[in-house]
N, C-alpha and C positions, 0 to 999 in steps of 0.2 A: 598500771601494775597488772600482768598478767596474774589470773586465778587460775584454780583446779581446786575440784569437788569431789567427794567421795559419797556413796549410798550404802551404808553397811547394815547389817545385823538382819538381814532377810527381810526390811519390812515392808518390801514392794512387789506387786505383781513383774512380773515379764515385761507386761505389757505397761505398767506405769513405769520402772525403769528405764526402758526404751527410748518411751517418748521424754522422758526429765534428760536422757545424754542427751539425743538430738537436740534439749531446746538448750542446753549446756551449750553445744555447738553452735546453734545459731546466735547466743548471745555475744560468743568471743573468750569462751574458755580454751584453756590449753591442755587439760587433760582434766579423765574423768575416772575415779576409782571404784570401783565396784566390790562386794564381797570376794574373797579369791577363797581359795583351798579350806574345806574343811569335813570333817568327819559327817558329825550334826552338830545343831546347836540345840542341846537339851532344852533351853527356856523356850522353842520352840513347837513343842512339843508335836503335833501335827500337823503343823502349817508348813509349807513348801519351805524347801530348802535348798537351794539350785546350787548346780556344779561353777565354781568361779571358773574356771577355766574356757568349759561351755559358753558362758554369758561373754567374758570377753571376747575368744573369737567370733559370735554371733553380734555383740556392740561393733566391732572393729566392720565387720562383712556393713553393715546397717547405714554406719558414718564414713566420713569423706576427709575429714582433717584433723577433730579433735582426736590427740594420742588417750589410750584405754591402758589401763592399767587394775591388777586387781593382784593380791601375795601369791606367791608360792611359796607354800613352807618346805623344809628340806627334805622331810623325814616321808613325804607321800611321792617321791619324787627318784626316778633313775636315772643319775647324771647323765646319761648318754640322750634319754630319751626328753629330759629337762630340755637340752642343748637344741637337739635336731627340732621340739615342738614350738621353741621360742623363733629359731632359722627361720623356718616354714611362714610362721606370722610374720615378719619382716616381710620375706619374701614376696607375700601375698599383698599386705599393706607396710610398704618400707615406712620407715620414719616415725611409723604411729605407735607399735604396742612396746609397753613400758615393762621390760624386764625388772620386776620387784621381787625382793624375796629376802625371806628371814628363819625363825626358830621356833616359830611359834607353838602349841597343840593346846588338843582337847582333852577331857578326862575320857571322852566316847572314843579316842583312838582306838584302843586296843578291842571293840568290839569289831572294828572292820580289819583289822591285822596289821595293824599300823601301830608299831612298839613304841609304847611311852619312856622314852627315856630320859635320863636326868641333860640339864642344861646344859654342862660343859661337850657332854656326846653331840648334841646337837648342834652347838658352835663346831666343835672338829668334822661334824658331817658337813655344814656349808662351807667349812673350809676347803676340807676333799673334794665336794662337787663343785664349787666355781672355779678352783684350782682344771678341776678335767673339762665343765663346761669350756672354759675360755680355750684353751688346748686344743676342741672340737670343733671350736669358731674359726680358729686359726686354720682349719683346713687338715692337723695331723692327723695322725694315725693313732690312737691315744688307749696304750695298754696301763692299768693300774691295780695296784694291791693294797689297797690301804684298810685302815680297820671299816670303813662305812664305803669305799667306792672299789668293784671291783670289776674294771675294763681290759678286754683280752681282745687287742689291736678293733676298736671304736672307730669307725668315721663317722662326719654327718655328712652332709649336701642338700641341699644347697648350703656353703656358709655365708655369712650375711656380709657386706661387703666391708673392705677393711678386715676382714678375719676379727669383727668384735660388735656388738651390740652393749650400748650404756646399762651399767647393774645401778640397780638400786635398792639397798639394803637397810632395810629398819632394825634400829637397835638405840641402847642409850646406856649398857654398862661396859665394863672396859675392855673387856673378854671380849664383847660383841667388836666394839668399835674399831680391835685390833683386825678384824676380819674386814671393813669397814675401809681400813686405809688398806689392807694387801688387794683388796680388789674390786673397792665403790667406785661407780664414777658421780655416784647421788649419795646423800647420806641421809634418809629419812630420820627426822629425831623425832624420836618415838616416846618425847615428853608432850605435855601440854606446856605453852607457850611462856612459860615462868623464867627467866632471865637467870636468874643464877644456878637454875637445873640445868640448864641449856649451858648455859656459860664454864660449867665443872664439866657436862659430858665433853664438851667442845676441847678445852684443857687436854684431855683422855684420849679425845681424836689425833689430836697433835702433836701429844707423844708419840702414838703410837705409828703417826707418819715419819716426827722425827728418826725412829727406828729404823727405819728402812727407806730411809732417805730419799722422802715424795714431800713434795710441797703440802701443807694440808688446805693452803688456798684452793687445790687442782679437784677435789670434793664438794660438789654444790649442795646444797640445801635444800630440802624440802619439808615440810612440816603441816601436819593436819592440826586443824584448829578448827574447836567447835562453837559454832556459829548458827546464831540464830536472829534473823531479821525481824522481830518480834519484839513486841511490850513481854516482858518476861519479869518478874520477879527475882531478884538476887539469888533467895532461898530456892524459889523454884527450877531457876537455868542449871544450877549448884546440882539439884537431887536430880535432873535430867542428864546432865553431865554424869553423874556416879552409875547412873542405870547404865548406862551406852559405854562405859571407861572403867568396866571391876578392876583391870589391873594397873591402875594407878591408885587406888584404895590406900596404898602407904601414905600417900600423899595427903598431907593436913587440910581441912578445908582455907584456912588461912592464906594459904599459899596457892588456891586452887582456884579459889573465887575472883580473885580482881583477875585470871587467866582467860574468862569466857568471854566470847564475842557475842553482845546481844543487846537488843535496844531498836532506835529506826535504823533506817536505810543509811543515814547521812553518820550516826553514831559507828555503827559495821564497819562503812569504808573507813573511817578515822583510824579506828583500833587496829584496821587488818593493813592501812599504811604503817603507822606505827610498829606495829611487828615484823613486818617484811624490813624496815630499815635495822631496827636493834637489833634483828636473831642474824641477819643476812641468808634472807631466804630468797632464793632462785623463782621456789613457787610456795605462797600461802595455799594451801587447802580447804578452803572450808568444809568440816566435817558434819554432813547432816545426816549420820548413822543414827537409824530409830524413827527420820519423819515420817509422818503419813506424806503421799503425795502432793496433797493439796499445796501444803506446808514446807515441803522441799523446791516447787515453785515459787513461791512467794519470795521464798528467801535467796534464789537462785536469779529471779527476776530482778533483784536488788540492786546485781552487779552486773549491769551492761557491760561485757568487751571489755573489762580490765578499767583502772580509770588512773587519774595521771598520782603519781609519787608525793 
């Protein structure tokens, strides 16, 4: 079963994220997530805080096979210039960089000029801009007036072959997921790995495909799961998980705790089998958002090159 790994919440140098993708790569992962888009992170307070978008093109330039991926949230984003900078990565490394993106923000948005706006706005801005991205992929000429995208005859070029690059879009409520089926080719569920959270959004996907009359089988899966290769304590994975995951806080710990992946090496690949067959995911993640370095090795080392189903 192929993997892919994420490094989130700022808490590595340059220079240790670098070297953890390449060894990501040389073990036999298939993709590597990194921080993408963000204001600041206040709990951050002084410590570096890098441009996602920067780090992926400079991971992608670095590596040779494993695909980079890191969010683009809408709202920092000019669908025109979203379109032609996603082109250009193709263009440079085809196959590899992972068009992700969703709805997300900060409460520091509006110190950089970046409007905090309510949820629903946000959902109809990524509607308007994948609606224009994909249109610019296509090769058109792409004039638009809508409330969030405003294109007066757009082209890109290079467009990436096929006139489309795979989207892949995080979400898990039903508003989102409609966005989801008009234009995912991946549908990141942006639950922790709990079977009938997953199972209700999944429901929501497939109406909403029903609607508009797309298979919802033709929507792969992906899903980050947090994971730790470690003797871990119940209670302690549980408050480690809550530090690295505030917006899942609704979420009871009942239902949150048999979800973590943590134990040996041999317990890991059990668990991360096991959810790859019930959720029907494409690619498990293992989300090691918050390790120190050392730590993110260890647990990265665990899973040589995928291992059999």
């Amino acid at each position: 079963m192929k993997l892919g790994v994420a490094f989130t919440w700022h808490s590595l140098t340059w220079e240790e994220l670098a070297s953890l993708v390449e060894r990501a790569e040389a073990l036999g992962y298939a993709a590597a997530y990194v921080d993408g888009d963000v204001s600041m992170l206040g709990v951050r307070r002084e410590a570096p805080v890098l441009d996602g978008w920067t780090v992926t093109t400079a991971l992608l330039a670095r590596t040779r096979d494993i695909a980079i991926g890191s969010i683009r949230l809408v709202q920092h984003w000019n669908a025109a210039h979203l379109a032609q900078v996603a082109a250009t990565a193709e263009r440079i490394t085809p196959g590899r960089f992972q068009f992700f993106v969703s709805i997300g923000g900060r409460p520091e948005d509006p110190a950089f000029g970046i409007p905090r706006r309510p949820v629903a706005d946000r959902i109809e801005q990524l509607d308007e801009t994948l609606d224009a991205v994909r249109a610019l992929w296509r090769g058109e000429t792409v004039t638009r007036q809508g409330r969030f995208v405003a294109l007066d005859g757009a082209r890109v070029r290079p467009t990436p072959p096929g006139g489309a690059l795979p989207i892949e879009i995080a979400g898990k409520g039903p508003r989102l997921l409609r966005i989801v089926a008009r234009h995912g080719d991946v549908w990141n569920v942006n639950l922790p790995p709990i079977a009938s959270r997953v199972a209700e959004a999944g429901a929501a996907l497939e109406e909403a495909c029903a609607e508009i009359g797309r298979p919802a089988d033709s929507i792969r899966r992906r899903m980050w799961i947090f994971t730790r290769a470690q003797r871990l304590g119940a209670e302690a994975a549980l408050s480690e998980f809550r530090r690295f995951n505030p917006w899942f806080d609704a979420l009871p710990d009942a239902e949150v705790a048999p979800a973590l992946v943590f134990g040996s090496p041999g317990e890991c690949r059990s668990r991360l089998t096991d959810l790859g067959r019930e959720l029907r995911l494409e690619l498990p993640v293992l989300d090691l958002s918050g390790l120190d370095a050392e730590a993110a090795r260890d647990t990265l080392e665990a899973f040589p090159a995928g291992f059999p189903r």
